[in-house]
Every structure is written in structure tokens, then in C-alpha cells.
Biopython code that builds the backbone (N, CA, C, O; Angstrom):
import numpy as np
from Bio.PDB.StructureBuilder import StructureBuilder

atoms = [
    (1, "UNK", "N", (-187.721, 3.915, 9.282)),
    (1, "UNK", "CA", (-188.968, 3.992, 8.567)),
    (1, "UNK", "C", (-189.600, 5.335, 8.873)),
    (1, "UNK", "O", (-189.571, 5.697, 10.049)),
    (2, "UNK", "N", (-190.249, 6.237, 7.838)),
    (2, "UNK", "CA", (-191.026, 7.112, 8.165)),
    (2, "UNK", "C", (-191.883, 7.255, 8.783)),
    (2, "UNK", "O", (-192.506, 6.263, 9.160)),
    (3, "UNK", "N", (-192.181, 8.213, 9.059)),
    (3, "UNK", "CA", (-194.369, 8.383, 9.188)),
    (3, "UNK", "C", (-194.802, 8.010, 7.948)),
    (3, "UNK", "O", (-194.408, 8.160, 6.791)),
    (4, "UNK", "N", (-196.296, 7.152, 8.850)),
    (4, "UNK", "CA", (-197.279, 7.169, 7.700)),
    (4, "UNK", "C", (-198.480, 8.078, 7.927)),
    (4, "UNK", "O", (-198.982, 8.316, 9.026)),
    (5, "UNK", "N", (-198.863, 8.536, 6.794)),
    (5, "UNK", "CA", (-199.992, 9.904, 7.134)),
    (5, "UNK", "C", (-200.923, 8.958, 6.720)),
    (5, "UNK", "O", (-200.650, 7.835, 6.297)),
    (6, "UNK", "N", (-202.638, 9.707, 6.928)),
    (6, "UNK", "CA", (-203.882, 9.330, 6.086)),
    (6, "UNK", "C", (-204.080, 10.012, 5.213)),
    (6, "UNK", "O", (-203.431, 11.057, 5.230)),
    (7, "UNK", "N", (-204.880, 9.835, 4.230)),
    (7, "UNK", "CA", (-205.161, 10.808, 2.888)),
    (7, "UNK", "C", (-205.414, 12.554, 3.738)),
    (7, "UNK", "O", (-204.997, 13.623, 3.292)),
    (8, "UNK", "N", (-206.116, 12.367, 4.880)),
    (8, "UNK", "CA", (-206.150, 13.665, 5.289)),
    (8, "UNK", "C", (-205.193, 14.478, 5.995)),
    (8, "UNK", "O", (-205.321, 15.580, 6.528)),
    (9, "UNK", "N", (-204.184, 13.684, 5.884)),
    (9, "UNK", "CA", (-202.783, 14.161, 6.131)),
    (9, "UNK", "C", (-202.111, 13.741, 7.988)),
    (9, "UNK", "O", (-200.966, 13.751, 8.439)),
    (10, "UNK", "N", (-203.157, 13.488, 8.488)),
    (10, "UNK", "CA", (-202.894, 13.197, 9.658)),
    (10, "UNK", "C", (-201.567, 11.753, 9.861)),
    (10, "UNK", "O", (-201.183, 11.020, 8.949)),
    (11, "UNK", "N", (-201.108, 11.711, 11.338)),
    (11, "UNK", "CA", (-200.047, 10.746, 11.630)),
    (11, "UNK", "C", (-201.035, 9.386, 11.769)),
    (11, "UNK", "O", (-202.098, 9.108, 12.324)),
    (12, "UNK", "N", (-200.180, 8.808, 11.048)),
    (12, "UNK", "CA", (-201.040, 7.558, 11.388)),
    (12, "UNK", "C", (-199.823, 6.356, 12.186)),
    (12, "UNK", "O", (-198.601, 6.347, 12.332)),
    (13, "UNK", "N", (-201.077, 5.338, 12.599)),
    (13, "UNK", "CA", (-200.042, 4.362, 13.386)),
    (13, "UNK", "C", (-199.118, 3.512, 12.919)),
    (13, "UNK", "O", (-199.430, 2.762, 11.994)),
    (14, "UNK", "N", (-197.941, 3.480, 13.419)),
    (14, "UNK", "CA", (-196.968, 2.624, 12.391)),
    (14, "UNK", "C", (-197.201, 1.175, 11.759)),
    (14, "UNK", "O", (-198.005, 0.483, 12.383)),
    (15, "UNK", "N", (-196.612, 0.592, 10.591)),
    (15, "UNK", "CA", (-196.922, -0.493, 10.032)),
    (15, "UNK", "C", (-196.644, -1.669, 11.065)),
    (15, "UNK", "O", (-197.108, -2.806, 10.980)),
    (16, "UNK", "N", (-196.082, -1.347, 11.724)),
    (16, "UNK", "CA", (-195.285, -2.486, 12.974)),
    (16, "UNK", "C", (-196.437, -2.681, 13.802)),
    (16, "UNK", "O", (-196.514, -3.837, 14.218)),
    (17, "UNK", "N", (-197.375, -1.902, 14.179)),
    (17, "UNK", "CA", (-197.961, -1.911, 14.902)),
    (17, "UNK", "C", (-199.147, -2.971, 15.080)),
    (17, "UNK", "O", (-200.035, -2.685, 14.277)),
    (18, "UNK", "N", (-199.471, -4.075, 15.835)),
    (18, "UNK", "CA", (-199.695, -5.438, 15.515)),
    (18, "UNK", "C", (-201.586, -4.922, 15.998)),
    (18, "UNK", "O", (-202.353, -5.871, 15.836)),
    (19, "UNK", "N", (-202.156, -3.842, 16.428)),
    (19, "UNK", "CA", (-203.583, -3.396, 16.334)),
    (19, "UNK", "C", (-204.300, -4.188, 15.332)),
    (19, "UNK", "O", (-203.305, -4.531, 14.694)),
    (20, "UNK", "N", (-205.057, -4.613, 14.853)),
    (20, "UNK", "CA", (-205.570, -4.743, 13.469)),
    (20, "UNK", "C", (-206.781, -3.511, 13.107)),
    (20, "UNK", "O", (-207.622, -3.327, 13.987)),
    (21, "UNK", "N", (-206.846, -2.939, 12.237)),
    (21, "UNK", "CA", (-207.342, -1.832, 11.798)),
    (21, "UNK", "C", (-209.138, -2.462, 11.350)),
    (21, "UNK", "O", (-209.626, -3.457, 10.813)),
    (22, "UNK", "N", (-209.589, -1.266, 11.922)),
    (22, "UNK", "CA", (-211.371, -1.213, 11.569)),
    (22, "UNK", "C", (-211.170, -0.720, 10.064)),
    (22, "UNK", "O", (-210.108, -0.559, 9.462)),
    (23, "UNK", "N", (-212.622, -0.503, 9.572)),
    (23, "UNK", "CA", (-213.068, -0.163, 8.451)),
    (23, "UNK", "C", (-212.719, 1.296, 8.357)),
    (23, "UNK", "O", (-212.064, 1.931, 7.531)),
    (24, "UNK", "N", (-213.417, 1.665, 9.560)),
    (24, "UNK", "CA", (-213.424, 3.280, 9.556)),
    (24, "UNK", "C", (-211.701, 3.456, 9.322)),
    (24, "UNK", "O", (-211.421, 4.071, 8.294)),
    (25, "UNK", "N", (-211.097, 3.215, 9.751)),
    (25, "UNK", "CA", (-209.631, 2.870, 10.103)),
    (25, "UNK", "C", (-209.041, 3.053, 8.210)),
    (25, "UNK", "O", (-208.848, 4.103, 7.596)),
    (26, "UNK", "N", (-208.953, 2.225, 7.925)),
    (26, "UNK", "CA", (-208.869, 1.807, 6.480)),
    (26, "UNK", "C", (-209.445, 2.885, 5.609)),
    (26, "UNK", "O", (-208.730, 3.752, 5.108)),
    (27, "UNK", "N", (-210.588, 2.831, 5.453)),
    (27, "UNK", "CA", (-211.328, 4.186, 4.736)),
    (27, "UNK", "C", (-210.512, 5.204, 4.711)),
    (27, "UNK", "O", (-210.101, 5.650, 3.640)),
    (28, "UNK", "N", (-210.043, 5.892, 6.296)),
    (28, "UNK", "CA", (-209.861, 7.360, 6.557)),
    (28, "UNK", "C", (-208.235, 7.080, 6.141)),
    (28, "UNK", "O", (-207.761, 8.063, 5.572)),
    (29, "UNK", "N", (-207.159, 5.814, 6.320)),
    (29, "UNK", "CA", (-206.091, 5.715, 5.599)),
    (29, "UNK", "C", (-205.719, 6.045, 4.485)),
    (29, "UNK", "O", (-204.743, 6.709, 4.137)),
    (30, "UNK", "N", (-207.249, 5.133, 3.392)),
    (30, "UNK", "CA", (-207.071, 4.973, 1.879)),
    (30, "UNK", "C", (-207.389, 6.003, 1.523)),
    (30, "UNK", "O", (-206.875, 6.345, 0.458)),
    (31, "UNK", "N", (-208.184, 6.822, 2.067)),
    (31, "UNK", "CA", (-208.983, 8.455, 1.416)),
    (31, "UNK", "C", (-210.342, 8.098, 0.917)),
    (31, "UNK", "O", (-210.839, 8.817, 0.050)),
    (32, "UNK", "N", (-211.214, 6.720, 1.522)),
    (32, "UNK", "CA", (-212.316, 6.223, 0.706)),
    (32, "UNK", "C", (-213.160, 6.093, 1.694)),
    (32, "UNK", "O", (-212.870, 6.256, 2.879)),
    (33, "UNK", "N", (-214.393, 5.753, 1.198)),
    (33, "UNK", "CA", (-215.497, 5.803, 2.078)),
    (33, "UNK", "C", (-215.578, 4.287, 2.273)),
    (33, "UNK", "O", (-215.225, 3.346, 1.563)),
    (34, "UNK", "N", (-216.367, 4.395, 3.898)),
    (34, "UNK", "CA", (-216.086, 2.812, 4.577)),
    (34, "UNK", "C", (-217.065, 1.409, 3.433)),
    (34, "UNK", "O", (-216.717, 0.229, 3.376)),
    (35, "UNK", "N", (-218.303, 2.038, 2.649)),
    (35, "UNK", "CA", (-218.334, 1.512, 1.371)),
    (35, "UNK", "C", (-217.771, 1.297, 0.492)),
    (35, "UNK", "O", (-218.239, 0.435, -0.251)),
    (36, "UNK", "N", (-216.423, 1.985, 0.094)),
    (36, "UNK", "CA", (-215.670, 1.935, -0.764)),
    (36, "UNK", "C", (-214.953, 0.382, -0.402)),
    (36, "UNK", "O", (-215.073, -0.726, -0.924)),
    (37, "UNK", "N", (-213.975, 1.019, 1.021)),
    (37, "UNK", "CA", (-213.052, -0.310, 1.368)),
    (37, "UNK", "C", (-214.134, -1.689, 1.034)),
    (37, "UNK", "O", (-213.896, -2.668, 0.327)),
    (38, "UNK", "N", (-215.334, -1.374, 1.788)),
    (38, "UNK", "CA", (-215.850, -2.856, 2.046)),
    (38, "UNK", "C", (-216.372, -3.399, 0.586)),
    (38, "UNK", "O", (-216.698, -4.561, 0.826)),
    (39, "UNK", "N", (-216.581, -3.181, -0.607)),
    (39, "UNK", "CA", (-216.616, -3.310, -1.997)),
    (39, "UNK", "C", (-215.468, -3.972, -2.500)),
    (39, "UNK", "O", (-215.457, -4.899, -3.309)),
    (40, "UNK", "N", (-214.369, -3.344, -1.879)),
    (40, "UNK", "CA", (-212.731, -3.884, -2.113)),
    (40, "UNK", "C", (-212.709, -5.199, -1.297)),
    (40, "UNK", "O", (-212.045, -6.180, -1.631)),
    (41, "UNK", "N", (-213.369, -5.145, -0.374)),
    (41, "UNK", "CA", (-213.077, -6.684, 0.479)),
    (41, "UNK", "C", (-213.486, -7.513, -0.373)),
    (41, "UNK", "O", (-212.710, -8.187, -1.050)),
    (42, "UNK", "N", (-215.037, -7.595, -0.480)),
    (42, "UNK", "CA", (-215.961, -8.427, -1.165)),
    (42, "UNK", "C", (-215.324, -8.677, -2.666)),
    (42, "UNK", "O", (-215.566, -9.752, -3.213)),
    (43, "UNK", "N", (-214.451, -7.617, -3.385)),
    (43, "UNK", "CA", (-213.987, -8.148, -4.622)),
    (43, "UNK", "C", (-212.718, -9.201, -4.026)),
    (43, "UNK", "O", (-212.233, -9.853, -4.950)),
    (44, "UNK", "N", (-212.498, -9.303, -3.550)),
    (44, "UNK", "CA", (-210.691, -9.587, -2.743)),
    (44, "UNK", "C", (-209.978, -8.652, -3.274)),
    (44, "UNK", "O", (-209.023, -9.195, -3.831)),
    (45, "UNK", "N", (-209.933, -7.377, -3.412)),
    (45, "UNK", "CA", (-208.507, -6.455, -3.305)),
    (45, "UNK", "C", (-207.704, -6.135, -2.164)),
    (45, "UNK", "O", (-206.489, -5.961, -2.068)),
    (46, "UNK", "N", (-209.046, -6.073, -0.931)),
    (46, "UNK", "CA", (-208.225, -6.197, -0.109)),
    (46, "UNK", "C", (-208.502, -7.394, 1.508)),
    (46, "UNK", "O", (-209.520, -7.531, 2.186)),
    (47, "UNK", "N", (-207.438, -7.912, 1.617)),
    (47, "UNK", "CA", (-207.826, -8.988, 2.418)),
    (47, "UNK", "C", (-207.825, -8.591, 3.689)),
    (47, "UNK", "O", (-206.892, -8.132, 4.348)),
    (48, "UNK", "N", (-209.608, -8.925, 4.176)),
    (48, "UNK", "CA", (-209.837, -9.005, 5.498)),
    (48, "UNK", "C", (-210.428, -10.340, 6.559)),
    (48, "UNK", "O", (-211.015, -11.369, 6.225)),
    (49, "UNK", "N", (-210.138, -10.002, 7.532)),
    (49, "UNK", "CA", (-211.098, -10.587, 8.072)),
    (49, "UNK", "C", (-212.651, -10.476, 9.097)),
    (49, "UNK", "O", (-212.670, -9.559, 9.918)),
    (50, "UNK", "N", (-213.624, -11.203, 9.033)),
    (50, "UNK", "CA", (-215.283, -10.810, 9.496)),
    (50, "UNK", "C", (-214.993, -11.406, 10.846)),
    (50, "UNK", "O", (-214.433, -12.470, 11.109)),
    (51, "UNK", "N", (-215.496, -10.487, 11.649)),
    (51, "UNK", "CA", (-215.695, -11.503, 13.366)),
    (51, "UNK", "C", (-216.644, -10.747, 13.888)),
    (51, "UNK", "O", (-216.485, -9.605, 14.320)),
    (52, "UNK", "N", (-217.682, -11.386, 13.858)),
    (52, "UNK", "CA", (-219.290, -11.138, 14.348)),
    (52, "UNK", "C", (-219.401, -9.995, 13.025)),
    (52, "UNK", "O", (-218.769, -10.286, 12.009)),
    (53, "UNK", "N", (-220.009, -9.015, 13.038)),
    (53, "UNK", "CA", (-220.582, -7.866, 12.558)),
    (53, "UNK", "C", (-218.904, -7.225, 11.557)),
    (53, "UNK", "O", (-218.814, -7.128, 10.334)),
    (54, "UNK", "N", (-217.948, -6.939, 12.458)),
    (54, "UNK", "CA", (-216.969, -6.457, 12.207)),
    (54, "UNK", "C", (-215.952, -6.479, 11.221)),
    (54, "UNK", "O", (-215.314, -7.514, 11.413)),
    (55, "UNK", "N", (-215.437, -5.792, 10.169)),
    (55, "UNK", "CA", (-214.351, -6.638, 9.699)),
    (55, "UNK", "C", (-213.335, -5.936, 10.189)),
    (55, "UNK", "O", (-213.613, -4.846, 10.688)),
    (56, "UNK", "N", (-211.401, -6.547, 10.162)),
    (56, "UNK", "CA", (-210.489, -6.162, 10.559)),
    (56, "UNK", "C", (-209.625, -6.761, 9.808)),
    (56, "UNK", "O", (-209.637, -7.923, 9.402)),
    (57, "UNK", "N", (-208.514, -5.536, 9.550)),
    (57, "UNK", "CA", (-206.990, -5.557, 8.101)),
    (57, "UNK", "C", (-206.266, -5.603, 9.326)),
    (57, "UNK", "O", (-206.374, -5.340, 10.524)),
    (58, "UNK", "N", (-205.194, -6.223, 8.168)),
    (58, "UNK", "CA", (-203.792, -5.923, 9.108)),
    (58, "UNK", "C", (-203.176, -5.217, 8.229)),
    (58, "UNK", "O", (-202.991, -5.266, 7.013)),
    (59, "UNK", "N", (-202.731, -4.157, 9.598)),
    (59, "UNK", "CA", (-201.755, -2.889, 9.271)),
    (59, "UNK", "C", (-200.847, -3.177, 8.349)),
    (59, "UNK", "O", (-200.601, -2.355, 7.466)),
    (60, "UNK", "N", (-200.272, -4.260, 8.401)),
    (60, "UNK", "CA", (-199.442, -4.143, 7.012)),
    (60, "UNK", "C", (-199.764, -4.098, 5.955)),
    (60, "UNK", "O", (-199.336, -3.332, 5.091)),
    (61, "UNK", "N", (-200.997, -5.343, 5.800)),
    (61, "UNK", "CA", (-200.893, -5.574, 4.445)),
    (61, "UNK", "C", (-201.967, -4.027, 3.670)),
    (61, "UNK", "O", (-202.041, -3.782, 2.466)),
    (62, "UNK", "N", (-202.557, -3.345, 4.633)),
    (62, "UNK", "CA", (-203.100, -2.310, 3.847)),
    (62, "UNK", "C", (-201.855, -1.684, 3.560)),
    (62, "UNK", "O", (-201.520, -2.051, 2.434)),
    (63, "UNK", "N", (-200.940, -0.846, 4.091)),
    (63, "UNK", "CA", (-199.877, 0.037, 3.809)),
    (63, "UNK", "C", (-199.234, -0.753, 2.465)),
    (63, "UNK", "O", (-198.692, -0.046, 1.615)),
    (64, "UNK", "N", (-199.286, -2.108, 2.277)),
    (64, "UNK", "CA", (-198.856, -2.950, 0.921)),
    (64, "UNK", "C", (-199.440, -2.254, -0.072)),
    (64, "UNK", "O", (-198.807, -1.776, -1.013)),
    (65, "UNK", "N", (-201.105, -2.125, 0.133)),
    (65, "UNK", "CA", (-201.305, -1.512, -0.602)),
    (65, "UNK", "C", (-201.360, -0.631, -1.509)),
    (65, "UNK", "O", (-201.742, -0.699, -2.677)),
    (66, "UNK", "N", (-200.746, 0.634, -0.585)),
    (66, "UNK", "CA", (-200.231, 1.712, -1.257)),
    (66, "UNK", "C", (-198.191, 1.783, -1.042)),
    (66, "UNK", "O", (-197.428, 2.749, -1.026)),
    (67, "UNK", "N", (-197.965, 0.448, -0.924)),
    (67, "UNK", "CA", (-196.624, 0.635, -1.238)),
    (67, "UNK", "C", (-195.530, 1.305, 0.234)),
    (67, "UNK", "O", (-194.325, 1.304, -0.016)),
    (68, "UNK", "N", (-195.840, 1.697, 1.287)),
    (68, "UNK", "CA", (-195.486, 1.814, 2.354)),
    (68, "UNK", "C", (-195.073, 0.909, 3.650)),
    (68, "UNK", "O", (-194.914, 1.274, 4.815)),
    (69, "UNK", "N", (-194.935, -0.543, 3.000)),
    (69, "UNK", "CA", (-194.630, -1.574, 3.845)),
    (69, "UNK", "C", (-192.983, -2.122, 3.544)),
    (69, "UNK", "O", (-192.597, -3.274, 3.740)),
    (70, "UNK", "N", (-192.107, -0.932, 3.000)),
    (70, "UNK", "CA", (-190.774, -1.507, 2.898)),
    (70, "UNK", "C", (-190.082, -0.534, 4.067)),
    (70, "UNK", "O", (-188.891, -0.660, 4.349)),
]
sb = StructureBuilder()
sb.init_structure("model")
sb.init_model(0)
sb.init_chain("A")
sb.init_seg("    ")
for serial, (resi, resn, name, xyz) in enumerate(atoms, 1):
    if name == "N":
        sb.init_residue(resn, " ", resi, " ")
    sb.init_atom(name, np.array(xyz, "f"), 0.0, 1.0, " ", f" {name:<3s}", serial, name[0])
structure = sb.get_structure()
């Protein structure tokens, strides 16, 4: 499997990697602002989960998103 970069080109952490990803996290992945992602939650595009204040993706299924989870 490759690297995965963020929109700003940086290395990002592998899909394997069982972390679950913040907002900020997600945002700086997708290339969107942490309003953006959380608009996408609330529609269900993308599935998260809320614990206290927080929400948290799993690394995979964002990289699904853009097609980087094979």
C-alpha cells in the first residue's frame, strides 16, 4: 500500500492505523474546513461518531471516501 498524503500534501497516517481521527484530522485530510466535515456528518456523508463534545472517524472509512482504502 502507498502513502497517503493530505490535500496539503503532507504524509499522513496509514489506513491500518486503528487511531480514530479528530475533526481537525479529517478537515486537513479532505482539504475542508472543520465546518465543512462537520455539515458532512450531520448530512450522513460521512459517518462519525460524538463522545462528549468530540466527534471521531475511522481512518478507514474516511480514506473510502476518497477511494484510498484498497
Amino acid at each position: 500500500m502507498g502513502e497517503m498524503t493530505t490535500a496539503a500534501g503532507d504524509v499522513a497516517a496509514p489506513v491500518g492505523d486503528l487511531r480514530p481521527m479528530r475533526t481537525r484530522d479529517v478537515a486537513e485530510y479532505l482539504g475542508l474546513s472543520e465546518r465543512q466535515v462537520l455539515r458532512m456528518v450531520h448530512d450522513g456523508r460521512i459517518p462519525a461518531i460524538k463522545f462528549g463534545h468530540n466527534w471521531f472517524f475511522s481512518p478507514r472509512r474516511v480514506a473510502g471516501l476518497v477511494g484510498m482504502d484498497r
